[in-house]
N, C-alpha and C positions, 0 to 999 in steps of 0.2 A: 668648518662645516664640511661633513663627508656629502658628495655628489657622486651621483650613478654615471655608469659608462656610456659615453656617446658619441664614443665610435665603435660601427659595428666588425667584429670579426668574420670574416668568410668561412659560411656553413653548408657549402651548397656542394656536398658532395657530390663530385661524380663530371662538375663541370669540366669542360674538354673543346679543343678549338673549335674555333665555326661561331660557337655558341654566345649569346648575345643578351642587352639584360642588365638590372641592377645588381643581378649576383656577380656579371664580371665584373662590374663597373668597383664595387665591396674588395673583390681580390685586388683588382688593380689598382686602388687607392692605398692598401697595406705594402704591396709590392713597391711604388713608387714611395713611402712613405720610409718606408727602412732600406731603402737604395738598390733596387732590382728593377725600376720602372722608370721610363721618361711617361707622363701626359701632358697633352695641352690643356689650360695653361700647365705649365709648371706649377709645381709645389714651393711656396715661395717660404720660408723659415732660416732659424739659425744653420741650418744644417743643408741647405739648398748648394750652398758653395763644396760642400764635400760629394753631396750626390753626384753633383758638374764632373769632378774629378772621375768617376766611375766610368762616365760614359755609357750607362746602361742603353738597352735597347727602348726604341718609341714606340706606343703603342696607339692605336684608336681607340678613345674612350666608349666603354661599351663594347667592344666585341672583342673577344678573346681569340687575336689573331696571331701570327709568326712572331709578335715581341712581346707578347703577353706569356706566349708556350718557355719564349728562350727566358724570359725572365722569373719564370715560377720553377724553371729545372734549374738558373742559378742558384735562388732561394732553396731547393731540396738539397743542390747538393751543400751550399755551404753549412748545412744542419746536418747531413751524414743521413739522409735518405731517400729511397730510389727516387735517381728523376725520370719520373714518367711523363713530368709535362702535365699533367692532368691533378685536379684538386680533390686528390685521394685523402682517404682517411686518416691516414699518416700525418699528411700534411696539415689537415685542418685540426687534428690533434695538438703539433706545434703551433702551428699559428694560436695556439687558443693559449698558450700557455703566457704566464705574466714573463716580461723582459724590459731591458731597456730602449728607449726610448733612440737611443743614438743610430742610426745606418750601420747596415754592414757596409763595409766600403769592399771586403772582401780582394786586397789587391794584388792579382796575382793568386789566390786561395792559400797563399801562404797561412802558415800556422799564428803565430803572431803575429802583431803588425804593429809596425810606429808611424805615425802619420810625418815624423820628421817637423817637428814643431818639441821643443824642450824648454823647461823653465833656464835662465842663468845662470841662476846659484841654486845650492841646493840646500840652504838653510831659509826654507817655508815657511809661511804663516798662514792663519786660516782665519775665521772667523763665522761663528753660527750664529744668526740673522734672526732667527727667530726658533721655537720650539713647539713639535706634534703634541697637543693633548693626549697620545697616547701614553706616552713613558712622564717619567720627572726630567728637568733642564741636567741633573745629576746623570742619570742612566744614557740622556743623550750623548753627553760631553763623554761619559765613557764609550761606548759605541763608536763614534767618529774617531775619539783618538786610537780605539784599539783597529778600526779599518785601518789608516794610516798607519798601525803597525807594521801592519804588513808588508809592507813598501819600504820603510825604514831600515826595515832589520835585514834587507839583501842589497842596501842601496847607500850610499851615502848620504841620503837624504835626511834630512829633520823636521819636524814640523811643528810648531809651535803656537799655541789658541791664542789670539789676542783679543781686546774687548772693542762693544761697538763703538768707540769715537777713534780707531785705528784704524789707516790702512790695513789691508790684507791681501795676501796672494789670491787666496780660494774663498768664495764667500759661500757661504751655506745656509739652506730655508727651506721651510717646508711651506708647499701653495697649491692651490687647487686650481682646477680647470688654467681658465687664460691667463697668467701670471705677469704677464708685462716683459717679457723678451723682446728681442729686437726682432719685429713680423709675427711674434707673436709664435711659440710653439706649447699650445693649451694641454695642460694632463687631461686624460680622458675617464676619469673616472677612478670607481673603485677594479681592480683587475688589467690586466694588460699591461699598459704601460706604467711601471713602477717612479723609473727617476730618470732625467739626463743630465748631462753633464758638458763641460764644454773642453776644448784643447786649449793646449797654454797659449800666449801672446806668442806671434802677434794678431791672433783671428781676434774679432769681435769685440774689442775693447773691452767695456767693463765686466763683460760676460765671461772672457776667458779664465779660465779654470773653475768655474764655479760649478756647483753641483747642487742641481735642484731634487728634491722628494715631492712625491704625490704626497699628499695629507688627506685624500679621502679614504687611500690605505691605512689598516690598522697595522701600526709598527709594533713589532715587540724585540724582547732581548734578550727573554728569557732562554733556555737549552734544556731539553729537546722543543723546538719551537711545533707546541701543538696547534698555536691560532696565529694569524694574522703570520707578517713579515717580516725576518731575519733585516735586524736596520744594519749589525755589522758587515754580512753579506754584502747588501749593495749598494752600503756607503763603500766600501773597498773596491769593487769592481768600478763604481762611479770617477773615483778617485782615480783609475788607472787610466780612465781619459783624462781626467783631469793634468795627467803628468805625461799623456802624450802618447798613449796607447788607441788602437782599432780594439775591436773585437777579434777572438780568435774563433776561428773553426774546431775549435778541440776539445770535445765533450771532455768535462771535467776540470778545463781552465777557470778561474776566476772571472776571464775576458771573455768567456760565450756569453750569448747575448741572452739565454733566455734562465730564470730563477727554479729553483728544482727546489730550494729549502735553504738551509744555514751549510755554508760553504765558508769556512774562517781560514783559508790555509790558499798557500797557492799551489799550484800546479807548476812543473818543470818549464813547461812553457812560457806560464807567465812570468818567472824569474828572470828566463834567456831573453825575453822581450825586455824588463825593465831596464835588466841589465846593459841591452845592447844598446839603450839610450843616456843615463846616467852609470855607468861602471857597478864596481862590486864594493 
């Protein structure tokens, strides 16, 4: 069942310190939400323990004060645009755009990043849990293995489909809204947040590495993708947390965080990142 977006995006251009309000309140739930913001309470989810790691700045809910400013010029810069501190047009542009689901952890603003979490061995297995009405269970299983191509083919890695009465490294499913995580980190709709994923063992037990889709998104496969969403795309970028990757700051990586279209290839960047975790 496709379900509408219900989390709202910050539109409220123009917003700028001082200023107070459920429009900050909107910014500073996104900002805290993809690891640029502490509020009270805390945000409590899968992903709560890597926010910790960041140390972002605390803010007062509601009013857009000295760690709301320093948190939204982190946000511009890790996106490669002016940080003015202020929730310009630019900014609420990206923010508007569909991405993943995961934190910048941003650490250091280095270009790639490994969270320093790696699978054992490097003969993988996976397993796809359930299938989108949008494609056939055929086009999917192509999709997912051709993501993982990508990875394969600069890595020693291998990765192999197994059926559901098998263990599996990586488990894979497509779910709507509140899916059953551990605290619970709900997809919000159609738009925005596309997919997350988790980092290898030992984070989160039976969660680590697995790589969840939104299903209120319409997936497709086809090339040049006129409708709906590139599944090789961000099943491949998904996967690259999955095996132990951040996100990168570098328009054009596979690892930025935000969906621009069908992106099947990786960037330099993202090579020297896999690389630098599992060899060549």
């Amino acid at each position: 069942m496709k379900i509408t977006k219900t989390v709202k995006v910050p539109s409220n251009i123009g917003l700028t310190k001082s200023d107070t309000g459920e429009s900050v309140t909107e910014l500073q739930n996104l900002l805290q939400k993809f690891g640029y913001l502490q509020l009270t309470p805390k945000r409590e989810d899968e992903y709560a323990e890597l926010r910790n790691e960041i140390a972002s700045p605390k803010a007062e809910k509601g009013v857009f004060d000295d760690a709301t400013e320093e948190g939204l010029k982190n946000y511009q810069k890790f996106n490669g645009l002016p940080q003015t501190g202020q929730l310009d047009e630019s900014t609420v542009k990206q923010m508007g755009i569909p991405r993943c689901g995961f934190p910048d952890r941003r650490v250091g603003f280095v270009e790639f990043n490994e969270h320093g979490n790696r699978w054992p061995n490097t003969n993988l297995t996976y397993r796809i849990e359930n299938f989108t009405i949008d494609l056939t269970e055929e086009q999917v299983r192509s999709a997912i293995a051709s993501a993982f191509k990508l990875w394969s083919d600069v890595t020693p890695l291998t990765f192999t489909e197994v059926d559901n009465n098998s263990n599996a490294d990586i488990k894979i499913k497509f779910v709507v809204g509140a899916h059953g995580d551990h605290n619970d980190e709900p997809f919000d709709g159609i738009g925005h947040v596309l997919a997350h994923a988790f980092f290898p063992p030992p984070n989160l037990g039976d969660l680590a590495g697995d790589a969840h889709f939104d299903d209120s998104e319409t997936w497709s496969v086809n090339l040049p993708v006129s409708a709906g969403i590139d599944l090789v795309t961000v099943a491949a970028h998904e996967f690259g947390h999955s095996l132990g990757l951040d996100h990168s700051n570098v328009r054009g990586s596979l690892m930025f965080a935000s969906y621009t279209g069908e992106h099947r290839f990786l960037h330099q960047d993202d090579i020297q990142g896999i690389q630098s975790i599992y060899g060549s």
